[in-house]
N, C-alpha and C positions, 0 to 999 in steps of 0.2 A: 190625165192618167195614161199611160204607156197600155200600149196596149199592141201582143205579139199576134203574127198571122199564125192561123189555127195550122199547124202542121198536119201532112195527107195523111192517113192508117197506112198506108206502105212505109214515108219515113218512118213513123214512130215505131212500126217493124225490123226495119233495118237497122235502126238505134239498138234497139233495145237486143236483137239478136247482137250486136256488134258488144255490147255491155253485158248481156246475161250468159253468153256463148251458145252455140248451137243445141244443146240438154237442158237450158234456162226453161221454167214454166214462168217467168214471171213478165216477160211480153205478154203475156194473154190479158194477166192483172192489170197491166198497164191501159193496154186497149178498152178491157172493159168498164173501169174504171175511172180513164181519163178526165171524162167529164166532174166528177166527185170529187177527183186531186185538185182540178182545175180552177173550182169551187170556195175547196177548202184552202185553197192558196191564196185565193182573193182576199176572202173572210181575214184571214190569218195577217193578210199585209194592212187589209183596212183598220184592222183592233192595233197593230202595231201603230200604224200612223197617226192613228188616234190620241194613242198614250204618248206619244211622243209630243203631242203640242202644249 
C-alpha cells in the first residue's frame, strides 16, 4: 500500500493559506482535523478497493 510522508504543520499552513487566501478560517479546520480526514480517507479507499474485487 502507498503510503505518503506525513507533511510538517507549517507546510500544511502554507498550503492552505496559499488555497484559502490570507482571511480563509479553514487552515485552522484542516490542522485540526487532519488526522480525521486522513483516516477517513483511508477507510474510504479501503471499502473502494474492496468492492472493486
Amino acid at each position: 500500500m502507498f503510503q505518503a510522508a506525513e507533511p510538517a504543520p507549517e507546510e500544511i499552513a502554507e498550503i492552505a493559506n496559499a488555497f484559502f487566501g490570507p482571511d480563509g478560517r479553514h487552515a485552522s479546520d484542516y490542522s485540526y482535523f487532519y488526522n480525521n480526514i486522513k483516516d477517513n480517507v483511508a477507510k474510504r479507499v479501503a471499502a473502494y478497493l474492496e468492492g472493486a474485487k
